[in-house]
N, C-alpha and C positions, 0 to 999 in steps of 0.2 A: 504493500500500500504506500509505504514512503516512497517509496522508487517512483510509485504513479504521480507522485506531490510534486516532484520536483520537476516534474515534464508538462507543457504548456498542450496540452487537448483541447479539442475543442467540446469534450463530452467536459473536461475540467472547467473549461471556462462558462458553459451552459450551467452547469452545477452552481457555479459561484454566484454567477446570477440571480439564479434562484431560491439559494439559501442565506448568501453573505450580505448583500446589500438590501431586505427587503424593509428593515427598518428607516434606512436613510432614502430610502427611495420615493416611500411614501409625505416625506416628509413636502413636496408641494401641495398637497393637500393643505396644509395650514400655514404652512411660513409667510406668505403674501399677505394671507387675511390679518394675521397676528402684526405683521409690520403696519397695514394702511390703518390699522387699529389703534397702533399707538401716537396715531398724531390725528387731528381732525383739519389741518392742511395738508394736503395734496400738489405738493410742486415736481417741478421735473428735477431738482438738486435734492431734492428728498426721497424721490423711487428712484433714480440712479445711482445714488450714495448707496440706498440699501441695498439694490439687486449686487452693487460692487463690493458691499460687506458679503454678503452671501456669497459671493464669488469667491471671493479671496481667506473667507473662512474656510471653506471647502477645500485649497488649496494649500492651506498653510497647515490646519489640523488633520483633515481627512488624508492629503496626499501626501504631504511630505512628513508630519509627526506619524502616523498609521503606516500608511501603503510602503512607505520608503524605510523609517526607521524600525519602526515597532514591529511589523511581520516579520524582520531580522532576530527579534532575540523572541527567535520561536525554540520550545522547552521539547526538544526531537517531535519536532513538527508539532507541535501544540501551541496554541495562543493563549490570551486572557492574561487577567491579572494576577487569577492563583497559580496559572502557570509557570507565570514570570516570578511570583514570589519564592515557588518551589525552587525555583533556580537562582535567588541569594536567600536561600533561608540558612546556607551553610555560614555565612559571613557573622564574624563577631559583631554585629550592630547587631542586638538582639530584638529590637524596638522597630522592627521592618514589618514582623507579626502586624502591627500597627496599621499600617498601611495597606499593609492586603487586606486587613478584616473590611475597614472604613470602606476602603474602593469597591471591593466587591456587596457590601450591604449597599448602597447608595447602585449600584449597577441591578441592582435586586429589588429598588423601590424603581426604579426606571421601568424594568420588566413589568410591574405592577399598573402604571399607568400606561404605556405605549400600547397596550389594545386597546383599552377605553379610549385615548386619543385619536386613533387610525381610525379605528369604523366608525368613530362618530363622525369624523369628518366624510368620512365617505358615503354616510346614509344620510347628512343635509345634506347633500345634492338634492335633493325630493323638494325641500324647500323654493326648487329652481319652477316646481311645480303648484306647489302651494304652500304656506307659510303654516296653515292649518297641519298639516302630515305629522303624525307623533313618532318624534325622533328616536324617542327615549325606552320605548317598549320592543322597535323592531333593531337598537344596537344591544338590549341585554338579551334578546333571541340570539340573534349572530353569538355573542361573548360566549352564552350556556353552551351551545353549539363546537364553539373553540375548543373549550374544556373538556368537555365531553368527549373530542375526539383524541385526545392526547392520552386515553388510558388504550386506544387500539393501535396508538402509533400512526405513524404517515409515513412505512413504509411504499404501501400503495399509491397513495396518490402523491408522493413525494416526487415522483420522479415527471410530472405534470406542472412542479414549482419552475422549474428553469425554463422551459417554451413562454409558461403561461407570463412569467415575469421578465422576459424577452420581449414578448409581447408588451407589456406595459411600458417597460423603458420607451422603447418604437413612440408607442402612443404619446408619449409626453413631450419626445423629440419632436415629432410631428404637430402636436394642435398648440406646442412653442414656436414652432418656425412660421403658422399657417399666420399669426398676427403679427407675429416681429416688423413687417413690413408698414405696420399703421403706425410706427415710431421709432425709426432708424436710431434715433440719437440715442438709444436704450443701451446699442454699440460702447459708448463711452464706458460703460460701467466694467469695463475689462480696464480701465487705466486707477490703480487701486486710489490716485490723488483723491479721484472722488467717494473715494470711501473716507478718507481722511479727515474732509473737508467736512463732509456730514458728520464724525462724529462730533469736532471741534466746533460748527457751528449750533447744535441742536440742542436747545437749554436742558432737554431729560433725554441726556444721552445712555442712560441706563435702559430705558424702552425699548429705545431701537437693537441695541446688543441684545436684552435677552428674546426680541423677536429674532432678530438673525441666527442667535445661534441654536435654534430649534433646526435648523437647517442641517447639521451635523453629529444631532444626538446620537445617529445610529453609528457612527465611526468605532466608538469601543467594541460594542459588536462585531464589528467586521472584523478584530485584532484576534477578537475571543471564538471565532467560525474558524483560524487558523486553520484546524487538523483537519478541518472535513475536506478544503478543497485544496491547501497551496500557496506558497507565495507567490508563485508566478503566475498560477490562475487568478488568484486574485488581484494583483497587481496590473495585467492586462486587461480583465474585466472592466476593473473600475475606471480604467479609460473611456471606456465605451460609455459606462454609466453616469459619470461624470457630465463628458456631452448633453447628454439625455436632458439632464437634471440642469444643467448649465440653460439649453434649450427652452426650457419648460420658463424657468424663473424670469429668461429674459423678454417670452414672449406674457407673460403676465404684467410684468412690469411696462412693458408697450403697451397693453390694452390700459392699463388701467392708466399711463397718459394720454389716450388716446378717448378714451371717455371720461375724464376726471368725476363728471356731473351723476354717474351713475354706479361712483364707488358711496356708496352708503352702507349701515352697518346692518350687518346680515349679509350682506353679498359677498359671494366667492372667489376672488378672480378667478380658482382656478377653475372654476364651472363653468362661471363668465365668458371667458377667452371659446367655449365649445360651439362648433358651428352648428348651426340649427337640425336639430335631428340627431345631436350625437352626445342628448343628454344622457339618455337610459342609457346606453353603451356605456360612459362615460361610468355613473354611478356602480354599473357592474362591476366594471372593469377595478375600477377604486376599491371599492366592497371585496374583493376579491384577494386585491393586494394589499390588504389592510390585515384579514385574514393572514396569507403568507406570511406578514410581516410579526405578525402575533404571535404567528405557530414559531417562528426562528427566534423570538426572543423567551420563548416559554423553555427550547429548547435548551438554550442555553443557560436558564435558570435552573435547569434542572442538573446542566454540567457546574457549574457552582456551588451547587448546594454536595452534589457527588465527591467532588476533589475537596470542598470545604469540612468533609468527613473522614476521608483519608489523611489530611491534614490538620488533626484533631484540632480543628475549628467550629465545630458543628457535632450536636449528639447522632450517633448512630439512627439512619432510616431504610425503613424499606424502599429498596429499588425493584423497580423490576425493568426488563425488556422486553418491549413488546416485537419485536424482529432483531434478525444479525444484524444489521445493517449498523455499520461503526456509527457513533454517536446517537443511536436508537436508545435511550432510556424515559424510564417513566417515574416517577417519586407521588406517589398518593397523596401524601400529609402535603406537599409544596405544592403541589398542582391546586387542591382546593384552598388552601390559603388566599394562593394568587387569585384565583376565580373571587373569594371574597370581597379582595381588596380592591380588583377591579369593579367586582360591581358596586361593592360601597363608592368609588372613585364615580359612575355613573349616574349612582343617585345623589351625588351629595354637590357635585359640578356643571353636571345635566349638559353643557356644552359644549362644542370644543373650544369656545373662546374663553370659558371659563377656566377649564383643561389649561388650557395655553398659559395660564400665570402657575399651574400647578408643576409644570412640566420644564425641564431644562436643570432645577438647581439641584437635584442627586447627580446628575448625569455630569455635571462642573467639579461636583466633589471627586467622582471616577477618575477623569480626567487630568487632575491634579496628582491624585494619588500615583497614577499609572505612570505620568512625569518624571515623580521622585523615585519610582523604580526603576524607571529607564536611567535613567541620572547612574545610578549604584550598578546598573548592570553595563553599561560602556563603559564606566570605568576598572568593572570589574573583570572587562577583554579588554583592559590595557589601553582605552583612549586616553588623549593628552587629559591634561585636568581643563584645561583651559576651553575646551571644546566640549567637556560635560558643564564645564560653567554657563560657557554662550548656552550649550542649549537647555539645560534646566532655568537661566534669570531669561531667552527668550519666551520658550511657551509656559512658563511661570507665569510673566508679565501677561500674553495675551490670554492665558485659561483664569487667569487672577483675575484678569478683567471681565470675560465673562462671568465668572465668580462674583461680582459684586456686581454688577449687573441685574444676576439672577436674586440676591439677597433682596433687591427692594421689591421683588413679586413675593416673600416670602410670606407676609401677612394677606395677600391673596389667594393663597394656594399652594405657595410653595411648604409650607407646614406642614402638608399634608407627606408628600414625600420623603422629605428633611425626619419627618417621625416614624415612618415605615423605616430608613436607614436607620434611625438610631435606634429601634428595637431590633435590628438584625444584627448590626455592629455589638451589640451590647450581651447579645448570647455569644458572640462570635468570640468575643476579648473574652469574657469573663469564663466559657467553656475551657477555652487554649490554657487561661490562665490559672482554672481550675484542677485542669491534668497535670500539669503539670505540676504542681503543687502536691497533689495525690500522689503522684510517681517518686515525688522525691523525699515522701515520710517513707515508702515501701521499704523493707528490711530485705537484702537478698544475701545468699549463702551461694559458696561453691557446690556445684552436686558432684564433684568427685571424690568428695570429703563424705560421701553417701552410698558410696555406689559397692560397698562392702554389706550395708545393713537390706539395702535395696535387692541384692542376689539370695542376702537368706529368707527374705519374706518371700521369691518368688517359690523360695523350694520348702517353702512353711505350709507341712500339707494340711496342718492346726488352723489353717486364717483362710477363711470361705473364699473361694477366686472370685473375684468380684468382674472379672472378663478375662477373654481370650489374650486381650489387646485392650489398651489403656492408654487414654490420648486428652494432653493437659495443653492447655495455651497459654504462653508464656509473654510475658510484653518486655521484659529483660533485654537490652542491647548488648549486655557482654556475654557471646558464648559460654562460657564456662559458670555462670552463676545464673540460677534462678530465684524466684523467691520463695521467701522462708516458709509459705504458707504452702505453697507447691508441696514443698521437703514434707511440710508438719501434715497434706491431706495424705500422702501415700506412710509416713510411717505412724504416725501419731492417731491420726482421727480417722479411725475405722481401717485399719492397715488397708491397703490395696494390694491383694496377691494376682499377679496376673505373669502371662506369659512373655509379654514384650510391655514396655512404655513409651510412649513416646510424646518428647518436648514440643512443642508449634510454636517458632516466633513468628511475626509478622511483621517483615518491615517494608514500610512505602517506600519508594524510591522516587528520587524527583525526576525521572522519569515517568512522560506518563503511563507507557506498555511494558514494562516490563515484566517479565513469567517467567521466574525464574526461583531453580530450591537449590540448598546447599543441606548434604547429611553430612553430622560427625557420630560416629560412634564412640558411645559414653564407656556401655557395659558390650562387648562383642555379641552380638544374636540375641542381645534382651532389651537393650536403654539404647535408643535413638535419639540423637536431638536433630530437626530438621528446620530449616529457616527458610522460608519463601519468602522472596524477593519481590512484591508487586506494587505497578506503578501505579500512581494515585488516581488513575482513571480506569483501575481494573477492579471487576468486579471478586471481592475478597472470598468467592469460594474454597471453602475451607475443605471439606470433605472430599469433594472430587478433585481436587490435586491433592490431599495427602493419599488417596486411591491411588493414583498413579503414582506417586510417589513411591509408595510400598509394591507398586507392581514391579516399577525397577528394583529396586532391593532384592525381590523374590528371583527378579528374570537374571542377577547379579550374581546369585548366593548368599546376600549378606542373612538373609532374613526367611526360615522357616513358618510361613502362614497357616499351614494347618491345624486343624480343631485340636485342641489337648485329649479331648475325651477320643476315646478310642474307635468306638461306633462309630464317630462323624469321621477322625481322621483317616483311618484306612481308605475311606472313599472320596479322600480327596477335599473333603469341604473344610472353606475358611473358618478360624474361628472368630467371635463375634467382637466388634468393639464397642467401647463405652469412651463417651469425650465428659471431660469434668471440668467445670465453666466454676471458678473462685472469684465470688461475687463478694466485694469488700464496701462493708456500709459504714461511713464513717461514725465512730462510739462517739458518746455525748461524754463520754467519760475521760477525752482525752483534756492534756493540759497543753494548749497552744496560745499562740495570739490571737485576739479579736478578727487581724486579717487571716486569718488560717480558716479562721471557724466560721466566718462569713462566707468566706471562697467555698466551703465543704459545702457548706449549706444552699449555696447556689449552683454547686456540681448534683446535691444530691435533685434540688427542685428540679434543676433540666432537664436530668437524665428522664425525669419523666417524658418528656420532647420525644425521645428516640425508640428504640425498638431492644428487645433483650439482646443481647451480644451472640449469645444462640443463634437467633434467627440473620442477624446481619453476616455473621460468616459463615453460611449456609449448613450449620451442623446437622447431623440426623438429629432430632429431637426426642426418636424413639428408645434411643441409647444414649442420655442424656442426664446425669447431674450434676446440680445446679447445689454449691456448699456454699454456704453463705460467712462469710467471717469480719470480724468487727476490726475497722482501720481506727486503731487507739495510738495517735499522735504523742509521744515523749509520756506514756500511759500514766510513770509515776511523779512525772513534776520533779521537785526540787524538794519535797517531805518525804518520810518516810513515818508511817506508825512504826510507833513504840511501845512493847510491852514487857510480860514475864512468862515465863512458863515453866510450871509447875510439875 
């Protein structure tokens, strides 16, 4: 598949089309309206100014910050921001945690509103019809509709995105170019002075910034689509789409100097600009790719939320896949959330030009965020210092400024999103901050200081065999040591006599695909420790790689699988395993600091959030216990009772 990334197709470049840009595509549906919105003059140094903010926004942040830099520090062909984090999470700046969380919760309240924005603009077209048409009943159909469809996947009709959003670009190219000709001078807006000049002269120059930069919201997205299609597909692509989108703005901006008298509020340009007959087309067409747009940003909610759990940023959920098809997942609990908040975002906004003050300031927070990681990762391939300077104080400066721009919509709207990020951010830091915390009261021991007591219990024909095979999951980073509680369930608490055991650590790698085990042998033909290698975007099945894992062992020599009991063994049959899941609830009994015992207490509330540790790393459940042991923090303090005995 990487091989296929790196090569310019034209099946690759259809693909990208279809999945990578369909958030920024849509975005002329509302960036015109939202600009003539924030002034109630209408001059030609004012839609020039802005079609040439538009212009030059798209070029500085979509082309050259995204297409040119940011697809480069792709994570083995992966994009996004947990990507990129994964790939300096190794650097001593420990506080980058920071940044990833922020960026990707604020990219995750973006998700949130970008459906309810797209189809609502796409279903006021109707209003081109009659003002009477209720907006607001037929975009929470479409939305349920969206959702709904995300639990059987879009393998099927997935592959109907790229024509059909080919199609679209065409269309916007086309009914741009068909009025460009009623205001040649619209041209100028490619000389960026006149962007300049409009911000410098325009007393709320914060208006018109946070209308332009609705123009570019889908740009993080497109970073974050990396793996599916390529940097070259994408890259080539977005040429073409660019045009498109470039086409579309400039012939809106002509019409609407070319009728100044019939720009009033409610009207669309970009509806406006359709020539007679090519309304309903039009609305389809929109509706459709509002749709698209929705399903690719859902998708990739669902990639964030995935890797933000491999990345212990996020409690354990169920996943599932609805097809093979690479980046095919589905998350239940995030899927209805988002449905929620979009349709609360529905009823509580009802417009899209209400929408439009809601929408822009998470997706500035993103954008910032992803700067200061880009910043840490050129320098961290050895660019000069002075070249990560230019470019973190350049798009510092202009996303900063978008940034404050977007702040003065926030008592309109912007709250809303601004409050969806900081409750994501806020499980996101405090989860991260809470494992870790937990991990580092864990007590662990050598097991080969064990592996003497460990041989006589398995040939202790006095201690009931509690399985054939005997299989524990370890979170331990040092080979050689697990924890103490491990050591204390197999000799201590109810011996475990069994025929084989075996350790499971799991470690992510910042990589995203990687499948890979490493066996050491503890005890020769009885004690296994095996360590699977998998990348943060790999589905953590536990059982069917430690299956094959034990089948090579078997197909090796190392490893005798036959039943112990006689019956079964003679004829060949496996004997049975049991996996045992050490489930640590933190004691009220322990003596720590205030921060210790707020952090526990906030690990133990989330963990509600997520799903048993069983069920997330696909265990059998049917040969399954679940020991529960109490995490008692420095248990005796600094006293000691004192007595006599008698």
């Amino acid at each position: 598949m990487e091989s296929n990334l790196k090569r310019i197709t034209a099946l690759g470049l259809l693909v990208s089309i279809g999945i990578v840009f369909g958030d920024i595509g849509t975005s002329p549906l509302y960036v015109m309206k939202a600009i003539t919105g924030a002034t109630s003059h209408i001059s030609p140094d004012y839609i020039i100014g802005a079609v040439s903010c538009v212009i030059w926004t798209l070029t500085l942040l979509t082309t050259v910050k995204y297409v040119f830099i940011a697809l480069k520090a792709d994570n083995k062909g992966e994009g996004g921001i947990l990507a990129l984090f994964a790939l300096l999470r190794r650097l001593p700046k420990k506080w980058l945690y920071i940044i990833g969380c922020v960026g990707a919760s604020a990219l995750i309240a973006d998700g949130v509103i970008t459906p309810a924005i797209t189809v609502t603009s796409a279903v006021e077209g109707l209003h081109g019809f009659s003002s009477e048409i209720p907006v607001t009943p037929i975009v929470i159909v479409i939305i349920c509709g969206i959702f709904l469809m995300q639990r059987a996947g879009t393998g099927k009709i997935g592959k109907f995105f790229g024509p059909f959003m080919l199609l679209w670009f065409l269309f916007l190219g086309v009914t741009g170019s068909l009025v460009i000709g009623e205001y040649p001078a619209i041209f100028k807006a490619f000389n960026p002075w006149y962007a300049i000049k409009l911000l410098c002269n325009f007393p709320q120059w914060w208006l018109i910034l946070g209308a332009v930069f609705l123009c570019t919201t889908g740009a993080e997205a497109l970073y974050s689509d990396l793996g599916h299609c390529g940097r070259l597909n994408i890259s080539v692509s977005w040429l073409f789409v660019k045009m498109m989108l470039i086409l579309n703005y400039l012939g809106q901006g002509a019409w609407i100097l070319a009728h100044p008298s019939q720009v009033v509020p409610g009207i669309n340009p970009f509806y406006a600009i359709m020539p007679h007959g090519w309304l309903i087309p039009a609305i389809i067409l929109s509706t459709c790719a509002a749709i698209i747009a929705s399903q690719a940003l859902l998708s990739g909610s669902f990639t964030i939320f995935s890797e933000a759990m491999s990345l212990d940023f996020w409690p354990r959920l169920k996943v599932k896949y609805p097809s093979l098809e690479k980046g095919q997942l589905y998350i239940p609990v995030v899927n209805w959330a988002l449905f929620f908040g979009c349709l609360l975002t529905v009823c509580l906004f009802r417009t899209s030009s209400n929408m439009e003050a809601a929408y822009g300031l998470a997706i500035t927070v993103t954008m910032l965020m992803t700067t200061l990681l880009l910043t840490f990762y050129l320098r961290m391939r050895n660019t000069p210092v002075w070249i990560c300077a230019i470019f973190l104080l350049f798009f510092g400066i202009v996303e900063g400024g978008f940034f404050v721009a977007n702040c003065f919509k926030f008592l309109h709207g912007g709250w809303f999103t601004i409050l969806i990020a900081g409750l994501v951010a806020f499980v996101m830091i405090n989860w991260r901050n809470a494992v870790q915390m937990r991990d580092s009261f864990l007590e662990y021991k050598k097991i080969g200081e064990y592996t003497g007591i460990i041989s006589d219990i398995r040939e202790d024909k006095e201690i009931p065999r509690t399985a054939a095979n005997v299989v524990y999951l370890s979170s331990c980073e040092d080979p050689d040591k697990v924890e103490s509680k491990l050591i204390y369930s197999i000799i201590n608490k109810q011996p475990k006599r069994a025929d084989h055991y075996f350790i499971i650590r799991i470690v992510t790698t910042d990589h995203p695909h990687t499948l890979e085990y490493d066996v050491r042998t503890v005890i020769p033909g009885v004690m296994f420790d095996i360590t699977l290698r998998l990348g943060f975007r790999v589905d953590p099945k536990v059982s069917v790689y430690l299956r094959q894992v034990v089948e090579d062992l078997v197909e090796q020599g190392h490893l005798d699988l036959r039943s112990p009991y006689d019956s079964l063994g003679k004829r060949d049959i496996a004997g049975d395993f049991r996996f045992i899941i050490i489930h640590r609830v933190f004691s009220s009994s322990s003596f720590c600091s205030a921060k210790a015992r707020r952090l526990m207490g906030i690990y133990g509330w989330l963990r509600r959030l997520g799903i048993a540790d069983e069920n997330y790393f696909g265990l059998d459940t049917s040969n399954l216990t679940v020991e529960t042991v109490p995490l008692l923090i420095n248990p005796y303090g600094n006293t000691r009772i004192r007595g006599s005995i008698s």
